[in-house]
C-alpha positions in Angstrom: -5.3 -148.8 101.0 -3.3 -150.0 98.1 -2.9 -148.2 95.3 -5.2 -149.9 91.6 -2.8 -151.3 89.5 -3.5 -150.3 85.8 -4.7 -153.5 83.9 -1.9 -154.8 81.4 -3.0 -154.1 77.6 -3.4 -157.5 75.6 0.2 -157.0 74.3 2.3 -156.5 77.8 -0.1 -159.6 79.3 1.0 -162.0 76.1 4.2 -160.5 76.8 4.3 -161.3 80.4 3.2 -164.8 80.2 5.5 -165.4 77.3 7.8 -165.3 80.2 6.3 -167.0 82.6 7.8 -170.6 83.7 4.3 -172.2 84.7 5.8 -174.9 86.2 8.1 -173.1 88.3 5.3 -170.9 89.3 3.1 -174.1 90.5 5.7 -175.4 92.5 6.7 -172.4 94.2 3.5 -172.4 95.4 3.6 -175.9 96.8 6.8 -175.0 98.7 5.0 -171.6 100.4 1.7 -174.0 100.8 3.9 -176.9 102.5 5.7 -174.0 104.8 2.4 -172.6 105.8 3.3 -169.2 103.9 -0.3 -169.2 102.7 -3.2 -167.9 104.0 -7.4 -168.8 104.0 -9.0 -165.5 103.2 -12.2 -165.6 105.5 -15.1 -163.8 103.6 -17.9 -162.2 105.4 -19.4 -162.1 101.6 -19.8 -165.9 100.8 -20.7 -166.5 104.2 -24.1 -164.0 103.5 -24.4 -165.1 99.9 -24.6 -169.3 100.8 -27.0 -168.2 103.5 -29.0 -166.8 100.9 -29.0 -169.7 98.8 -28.2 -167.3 95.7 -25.9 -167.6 92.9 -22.8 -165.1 92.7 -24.9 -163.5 89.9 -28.1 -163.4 91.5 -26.4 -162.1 94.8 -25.0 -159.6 93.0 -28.1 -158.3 91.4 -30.1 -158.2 94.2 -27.0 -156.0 95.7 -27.0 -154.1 93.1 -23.3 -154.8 92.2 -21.4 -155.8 89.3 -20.3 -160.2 90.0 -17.0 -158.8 89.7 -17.2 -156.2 92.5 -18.7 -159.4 94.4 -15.9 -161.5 93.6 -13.2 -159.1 94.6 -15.5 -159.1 98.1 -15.4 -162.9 98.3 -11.7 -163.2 97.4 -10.8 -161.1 99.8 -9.1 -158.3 97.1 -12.0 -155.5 97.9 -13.6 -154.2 101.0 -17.6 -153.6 100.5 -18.8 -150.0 101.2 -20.5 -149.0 104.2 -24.1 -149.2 102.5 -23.0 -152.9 101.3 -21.5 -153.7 104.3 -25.1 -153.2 105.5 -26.7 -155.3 103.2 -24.3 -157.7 103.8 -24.6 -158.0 107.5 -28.6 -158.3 106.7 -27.9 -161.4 104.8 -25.6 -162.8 107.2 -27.9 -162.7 110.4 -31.5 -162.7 108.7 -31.4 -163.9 105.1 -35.1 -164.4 104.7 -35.3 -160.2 105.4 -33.5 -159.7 102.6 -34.5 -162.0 100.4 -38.1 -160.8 101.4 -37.4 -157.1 100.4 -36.2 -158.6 97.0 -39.3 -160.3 96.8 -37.7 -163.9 96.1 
């Protein structure tokens, strides 16, 4: 599992991107997109939330997780708990369930 990166304080993140080359950055990212260096992250998360019909914030409320603990799911950066991963596979294959228990 890789190892959390301590966020940058305001000053090294002003500092950072007073360095960047935006441009540069943009189309270095064409070039690995037009080589096929990138890569579709395929989220189990979306796929239950859109079946639900809910908002990232409502999905994450009736999870009982923070939207940004959901996003990292749906971005691929995270990995959901087992007891998540649960809930997760309830929305995926019976959404109404879930929904139902929530009382929505």
């Amino acid at each position: 599992m890789p190892s959390k990166a301590k966020p940058l304080s305001r000053a090294d993140l002003d500092a950072y991107e007073s360095k960047r080359d935006l441009a540069a950055d943009l189309l270095e990212s064409v070039r690995q997109m037009k080589a096929g260096e990138t890569r579709v992250v395929h989220s189990p998360a979306i796929e239950a939330r859109e079946r639900t019909g809910l908002s990232q914030s409502q999905f994450a409320a009736l999870l009982g997780v923070s939207v940004r603990t959901l996003q990292g799911w749906e971005q691929g950066r995270k990995q959901p708990s087992g007891a998540a991963r649960t809930l997760l596979n309830i929305a995926w294959t019976n959404p109404r369930a879930l929904l139902d228990v929530a009382g929505k």
